[in-house]
VMD Tcl script that draws the C-alpha trace (Angstrom):
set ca {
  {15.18 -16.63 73.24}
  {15.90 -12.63 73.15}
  {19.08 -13.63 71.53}
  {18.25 -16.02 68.90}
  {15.35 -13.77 67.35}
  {17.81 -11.10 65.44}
  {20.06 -14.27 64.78}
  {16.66 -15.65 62.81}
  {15.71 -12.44 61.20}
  {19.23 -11.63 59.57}
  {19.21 -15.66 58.17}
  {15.72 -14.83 56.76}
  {16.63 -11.49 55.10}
  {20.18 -13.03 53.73}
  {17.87 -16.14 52.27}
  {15.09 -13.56 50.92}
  {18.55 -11.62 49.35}
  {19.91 -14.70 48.01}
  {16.71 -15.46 46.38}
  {15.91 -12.28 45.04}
  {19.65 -12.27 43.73}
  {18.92 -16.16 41.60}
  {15.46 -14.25 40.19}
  {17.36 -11.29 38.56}
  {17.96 -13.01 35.42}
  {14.35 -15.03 34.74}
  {12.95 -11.86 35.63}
  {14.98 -10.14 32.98}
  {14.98 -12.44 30.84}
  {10.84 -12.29 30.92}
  {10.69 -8.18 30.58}
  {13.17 -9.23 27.48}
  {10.99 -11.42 25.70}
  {8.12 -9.57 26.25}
  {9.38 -6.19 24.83}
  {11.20 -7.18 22.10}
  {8.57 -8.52 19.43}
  {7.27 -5.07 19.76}
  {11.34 -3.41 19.51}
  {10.84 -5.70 16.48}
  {8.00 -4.68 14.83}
  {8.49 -0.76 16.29}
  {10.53 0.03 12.75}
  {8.77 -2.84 10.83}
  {6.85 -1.47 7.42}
  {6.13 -5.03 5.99}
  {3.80 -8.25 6.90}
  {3.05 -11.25 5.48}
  {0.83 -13.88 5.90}
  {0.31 -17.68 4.71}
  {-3.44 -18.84 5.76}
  {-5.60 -15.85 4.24}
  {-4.86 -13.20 6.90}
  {-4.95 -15.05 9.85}
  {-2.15 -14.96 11.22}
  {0.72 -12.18 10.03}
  {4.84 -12.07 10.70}
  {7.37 -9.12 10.48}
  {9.46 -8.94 7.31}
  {11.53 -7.18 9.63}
  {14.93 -7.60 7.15}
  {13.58 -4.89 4.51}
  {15.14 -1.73 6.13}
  {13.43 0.32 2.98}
  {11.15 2.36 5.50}
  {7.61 3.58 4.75}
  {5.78 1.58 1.36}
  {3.74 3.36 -1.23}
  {3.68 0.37 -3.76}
  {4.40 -2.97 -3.97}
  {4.16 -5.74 -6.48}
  {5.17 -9.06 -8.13}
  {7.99 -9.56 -10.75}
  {6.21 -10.02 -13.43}
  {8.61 -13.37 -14.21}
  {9.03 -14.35 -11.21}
  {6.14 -14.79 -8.71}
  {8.03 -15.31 -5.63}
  {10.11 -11.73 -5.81}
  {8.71 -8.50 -4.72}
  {9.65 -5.34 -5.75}
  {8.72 -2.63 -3.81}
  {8.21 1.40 -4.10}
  {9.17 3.32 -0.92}
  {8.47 6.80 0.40}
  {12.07 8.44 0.74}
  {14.65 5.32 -0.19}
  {13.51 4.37 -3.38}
  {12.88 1.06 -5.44}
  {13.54 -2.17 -3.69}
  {13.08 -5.73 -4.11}
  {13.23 -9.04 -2.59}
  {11.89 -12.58 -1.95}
  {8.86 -13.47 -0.79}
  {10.02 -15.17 2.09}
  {11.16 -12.03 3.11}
  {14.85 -12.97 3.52}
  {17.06 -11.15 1.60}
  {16.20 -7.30 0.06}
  {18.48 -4.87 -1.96}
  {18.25 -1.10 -2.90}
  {17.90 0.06 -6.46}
  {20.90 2.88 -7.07}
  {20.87 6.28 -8.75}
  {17.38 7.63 -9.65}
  {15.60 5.26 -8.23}
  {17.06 4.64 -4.86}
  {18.57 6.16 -1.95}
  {16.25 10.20 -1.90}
  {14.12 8.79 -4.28}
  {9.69 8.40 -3.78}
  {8.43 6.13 -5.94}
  {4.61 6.72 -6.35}
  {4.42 3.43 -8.85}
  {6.06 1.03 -10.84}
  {4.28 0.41 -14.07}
  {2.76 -2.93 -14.80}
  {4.58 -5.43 -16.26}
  {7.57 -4.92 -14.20}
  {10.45 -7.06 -13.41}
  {13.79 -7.23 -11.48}
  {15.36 -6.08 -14.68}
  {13.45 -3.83 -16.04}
  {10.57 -1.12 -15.23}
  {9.18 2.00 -15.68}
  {9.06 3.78 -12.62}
  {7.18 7.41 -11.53}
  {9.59 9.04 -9.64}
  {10.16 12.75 -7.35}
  {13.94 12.55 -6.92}
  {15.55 15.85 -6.68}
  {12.23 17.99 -5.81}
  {11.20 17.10 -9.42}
  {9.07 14.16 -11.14}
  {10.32 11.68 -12.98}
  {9.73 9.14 -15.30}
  {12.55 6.40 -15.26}
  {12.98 3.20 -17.08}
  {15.86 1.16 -15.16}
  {16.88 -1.85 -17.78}
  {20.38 -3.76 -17.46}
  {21.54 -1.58 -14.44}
  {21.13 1.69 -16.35}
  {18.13 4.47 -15.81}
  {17.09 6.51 -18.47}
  {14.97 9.51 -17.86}
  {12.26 9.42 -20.34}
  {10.21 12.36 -19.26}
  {10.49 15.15 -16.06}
  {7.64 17.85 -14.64}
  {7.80 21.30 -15.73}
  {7.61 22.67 -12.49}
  {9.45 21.39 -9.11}
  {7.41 19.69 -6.52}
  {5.43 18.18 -8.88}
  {4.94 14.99 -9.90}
  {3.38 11.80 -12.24}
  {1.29 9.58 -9.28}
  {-0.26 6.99 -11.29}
  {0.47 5.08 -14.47}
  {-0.34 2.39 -16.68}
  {0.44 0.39 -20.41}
  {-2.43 -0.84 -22.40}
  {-2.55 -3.96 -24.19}
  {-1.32 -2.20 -27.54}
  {1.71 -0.85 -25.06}
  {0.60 2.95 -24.73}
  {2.01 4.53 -21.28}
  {-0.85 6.51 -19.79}
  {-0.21 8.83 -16.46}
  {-1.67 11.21 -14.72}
  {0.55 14.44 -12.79}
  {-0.53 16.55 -9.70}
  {-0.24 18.95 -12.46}
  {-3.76 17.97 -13.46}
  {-2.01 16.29 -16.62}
  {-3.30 13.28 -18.30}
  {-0.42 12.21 -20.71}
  {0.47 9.64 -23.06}
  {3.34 7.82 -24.85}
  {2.81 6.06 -28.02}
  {5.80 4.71 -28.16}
  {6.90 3.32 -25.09}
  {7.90 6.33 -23.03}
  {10.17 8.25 -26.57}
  {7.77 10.98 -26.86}
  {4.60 11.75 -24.62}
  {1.89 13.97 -25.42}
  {-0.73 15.97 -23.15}
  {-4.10 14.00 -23.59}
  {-5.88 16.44 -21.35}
  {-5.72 18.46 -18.42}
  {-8.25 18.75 -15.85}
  {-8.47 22.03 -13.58}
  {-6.92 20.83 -10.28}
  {-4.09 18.16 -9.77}
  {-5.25 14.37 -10.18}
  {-4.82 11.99 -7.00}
  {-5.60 8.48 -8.30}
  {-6.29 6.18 -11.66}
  {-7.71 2.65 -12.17}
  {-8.12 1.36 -15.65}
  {-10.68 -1.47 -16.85}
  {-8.46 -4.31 -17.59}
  {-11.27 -5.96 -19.75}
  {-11.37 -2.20 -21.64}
  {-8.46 -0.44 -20.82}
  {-9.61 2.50 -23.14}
  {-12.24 2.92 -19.96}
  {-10.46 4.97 -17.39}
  {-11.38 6.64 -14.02}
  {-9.80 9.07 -11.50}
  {-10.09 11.41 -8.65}
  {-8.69 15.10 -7.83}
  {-7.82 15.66 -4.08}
  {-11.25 17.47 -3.44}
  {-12.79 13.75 -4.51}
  {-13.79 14.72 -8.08}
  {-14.26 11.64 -10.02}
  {-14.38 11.88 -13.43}
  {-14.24 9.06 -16.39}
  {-13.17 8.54 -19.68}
  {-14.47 5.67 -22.21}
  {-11.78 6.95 -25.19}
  {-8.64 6.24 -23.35}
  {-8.33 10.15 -21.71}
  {-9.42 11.97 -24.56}
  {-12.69 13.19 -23.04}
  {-14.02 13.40 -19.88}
  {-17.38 12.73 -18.16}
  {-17.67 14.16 -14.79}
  {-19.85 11.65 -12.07}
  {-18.61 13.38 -8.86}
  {-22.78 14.29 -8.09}
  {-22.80 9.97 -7.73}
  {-21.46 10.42 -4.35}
  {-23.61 13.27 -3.28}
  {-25.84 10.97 -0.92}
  {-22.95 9.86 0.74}
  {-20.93 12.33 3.42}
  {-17.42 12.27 3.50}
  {-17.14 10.41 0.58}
  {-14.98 13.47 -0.89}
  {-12.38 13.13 1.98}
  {-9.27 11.22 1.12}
  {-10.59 9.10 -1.10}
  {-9.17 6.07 -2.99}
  {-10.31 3.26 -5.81}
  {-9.80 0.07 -6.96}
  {-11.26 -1.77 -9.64}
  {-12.26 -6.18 -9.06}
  {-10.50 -7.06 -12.51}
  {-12.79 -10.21 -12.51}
  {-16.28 -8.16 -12.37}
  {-15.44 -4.67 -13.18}
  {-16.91 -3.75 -10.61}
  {-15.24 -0.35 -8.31}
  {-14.89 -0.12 -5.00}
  {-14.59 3.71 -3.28}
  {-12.82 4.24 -0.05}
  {-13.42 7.14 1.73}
  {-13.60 9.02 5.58}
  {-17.35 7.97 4.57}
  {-16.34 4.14 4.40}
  {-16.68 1.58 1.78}
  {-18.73 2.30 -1.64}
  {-19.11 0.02 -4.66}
  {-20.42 0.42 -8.21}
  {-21.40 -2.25 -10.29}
  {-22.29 0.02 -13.02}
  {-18.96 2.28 -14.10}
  {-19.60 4.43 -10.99}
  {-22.57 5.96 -12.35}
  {-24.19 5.07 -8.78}
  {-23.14 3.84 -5.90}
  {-24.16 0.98 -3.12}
  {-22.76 1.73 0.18}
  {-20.70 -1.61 1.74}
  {-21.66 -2.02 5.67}
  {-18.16 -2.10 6.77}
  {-17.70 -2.48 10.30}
  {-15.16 0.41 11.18}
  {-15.36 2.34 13.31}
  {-16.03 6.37 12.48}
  {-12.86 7.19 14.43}
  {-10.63 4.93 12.23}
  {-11.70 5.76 8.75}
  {-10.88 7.05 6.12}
  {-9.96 3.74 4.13}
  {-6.68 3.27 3.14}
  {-6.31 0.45 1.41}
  {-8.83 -2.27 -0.70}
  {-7.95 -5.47 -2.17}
  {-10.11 -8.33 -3.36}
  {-8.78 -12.11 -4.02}
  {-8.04 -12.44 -7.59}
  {-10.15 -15.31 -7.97}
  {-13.19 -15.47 -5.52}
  {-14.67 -11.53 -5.90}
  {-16.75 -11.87 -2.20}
  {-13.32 -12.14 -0.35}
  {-12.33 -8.61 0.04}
  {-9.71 -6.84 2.08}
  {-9.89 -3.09 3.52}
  {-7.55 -1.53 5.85}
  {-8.38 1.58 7.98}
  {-5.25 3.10 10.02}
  {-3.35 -0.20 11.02}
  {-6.18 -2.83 11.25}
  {-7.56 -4.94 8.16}
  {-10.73 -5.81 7.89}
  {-11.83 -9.33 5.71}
  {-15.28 -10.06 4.37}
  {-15.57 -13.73 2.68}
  {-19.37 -13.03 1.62}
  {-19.00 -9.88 -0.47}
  {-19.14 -7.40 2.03}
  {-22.03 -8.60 4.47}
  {-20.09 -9.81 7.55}
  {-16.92 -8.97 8.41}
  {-13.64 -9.94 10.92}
  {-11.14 -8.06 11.71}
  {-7.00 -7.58 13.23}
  {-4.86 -5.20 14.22}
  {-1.80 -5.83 12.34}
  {0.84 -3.62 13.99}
  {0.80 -1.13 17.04}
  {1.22 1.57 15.47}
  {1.51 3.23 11.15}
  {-0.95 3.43 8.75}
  {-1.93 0.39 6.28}
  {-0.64 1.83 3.01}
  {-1.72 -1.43 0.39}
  {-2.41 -4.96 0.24}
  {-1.14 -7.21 -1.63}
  {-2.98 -10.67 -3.01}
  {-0.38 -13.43 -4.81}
  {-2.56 -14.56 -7.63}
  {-1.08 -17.83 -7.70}
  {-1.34 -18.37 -4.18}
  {-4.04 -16.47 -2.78}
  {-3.20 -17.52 0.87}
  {-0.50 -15.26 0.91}
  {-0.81 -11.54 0.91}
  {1.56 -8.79 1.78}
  {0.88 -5.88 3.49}
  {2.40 -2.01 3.35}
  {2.69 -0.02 6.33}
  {3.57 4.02 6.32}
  {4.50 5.17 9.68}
}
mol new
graphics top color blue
foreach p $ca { graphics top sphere $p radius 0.5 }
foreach p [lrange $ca 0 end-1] q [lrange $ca 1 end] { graphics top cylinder $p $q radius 0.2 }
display resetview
């Protein structure tokens, strides 16, 4: 009996060896699986989803890095074409399957801070800092022509849009609000404000009616197309935080403007004269807002993002659910298709 016990125990470590040897690879294969989705989604900067925001997938074949813009062809619904932080303009399919870079001005060094509505794979007018200077660049028929340039270095044009009788309005960090009368030839100073100018929405119903913010969340509107200049920034003085980081967007179905803010979610049925606070349910800690969107046909379906979760409201505002779309990055836009309102893009800086 003294003999046969270290016989036993050397059987039962060789069989606990051999076993543990046969393991090795369904254990590695499970640490695998479970570390690549987020290897995957680690450099990822794009999502989409096809049921409302339920459920969201990596575009993980755009390699364009972080998004500041992003829209549809105006020809072609199912191609995006995309503005990126440091590798220019982009576009690609909607199914998220093939992408391609934009060369000279517009690509590889390039930020694009917006691509001016209509825009298509052919042809667009772009706002551009390429070369420590801003830029505006039309790219038609593979060529880019610079049709107007800052000044001053490290400045740039942020914000732009055409206006049913094809004007080009934009605003600068210079504090410029300029115009083109004939599509982008010659441009004119409308009017300067004080301090640089962060953001524009126009009223697509009046596009004459025009409002923006400064970076110390001065909001200001015009009602003659940015030839004067009414100044509402006292409209958010019941509101704290409202004047940190702050964003708008503009429901082209009611008119109505919608505020984002480290204070939350604000909107305006009446030209931002006063404001209605939204009871978005966000935490302090995650604001400010970075992103709004609202479903281009049904006005109570909104969309906010705050860092990288998105919040959806489906009764204009009153209840909301919410996801965390990536691990990590900030929600930069969102992105409705207008003839598909299931499916909605989303924009990730990281």
């Amino acid at each position: 009996m003294t003999g046969q016990k270290p016989f036993l125990i050397i059987v039962v470590i060789i069989i606990i060896f051999i076993v543990g040897l046969s393991l090795i690879p369904v254990l590695f294969k499970a640490r695998t699986s479970s570390i690549s989705p987020a290897s995957a989604e680690s450099g990822a900067t794009l999502y989409k989803s096809d049921d409302s925001g339920l459920n969201w997938k990596v575009l993980n074949k755009f390699v364009g890095g972080n998004i500041l813009n992003i829209g549809f062809d105006a020809s072609n619904q199912k191609l995006l074409l995309i503005g990126t932080e440091a590798r220019g303009a982009w576009k690609g399919d909607t199914s998220g399957e093939n992408f391609g870079q934009y060369p000279g001005g517009v690509g590889e060094g390039s930020m694009i801070f917006d691509l001016i509505k209509p825009a298509t794979e052919k042809e667009f007018v772009a706002l551009v800092l390429f070369t420590n200077r801003g830029r505006i660049i039309r790219y038609k028929d593979e060529k880019r022509s610079e049709l107007f340039f800052t000044p001053l270095e490290k400045y740039a044009f942020l914000k732009g849009y055409r206006t049913k009788s094809g004007f080009l309005r934009i605003i600068g960090s210079d504090g410029g609000f300029y115009e083109s009368r004939n599509n982008g030839a010659t441009w004119r100073l409308a009017s300067r404000f004080q301090t640089g100018l962060l953001s524009m929405v126009s009223n697509p119903a009046h596009d004459n009616q025009i409002w923006v913010l400064d970076p110390k969340g001065s909001f200001y509107m015009s009602s003659d197309g940015g030839a004067s200049w009414t100044d509402l920034s006292d409209s958010f003085m019941d509101f704290i935080g409202a004047k940190d980081e702050p964003l708008l967007f503009i429901d082209p179905r009611t008119q109505f403007l919608y505020h984002g803010s480290r204070f939350g979610l604000l909107r305006s049925t009446n030209s931002g004269l006063t404001w209605d606070r939204v009871n978005l349910t966000v935490a302090p800690e995650v604001l400010p807002i970075g992103a709004i969107a609202i479903d281009p046909h049904d006005s109570a379906k909104i969309y906010v993002a705050a860092q990288n979760q998105l919040y959806i409201s489906e009764d204009a505002g009153i209840t909301w659910r919410g996801t965390q779309i990536s691990s990590a990055g900030v929600i930069s836009l969102i992105l409705i298709n207008p003839s598909n309102t299931k499916e909605i893009f989303i924009g990730l800086r990281k």
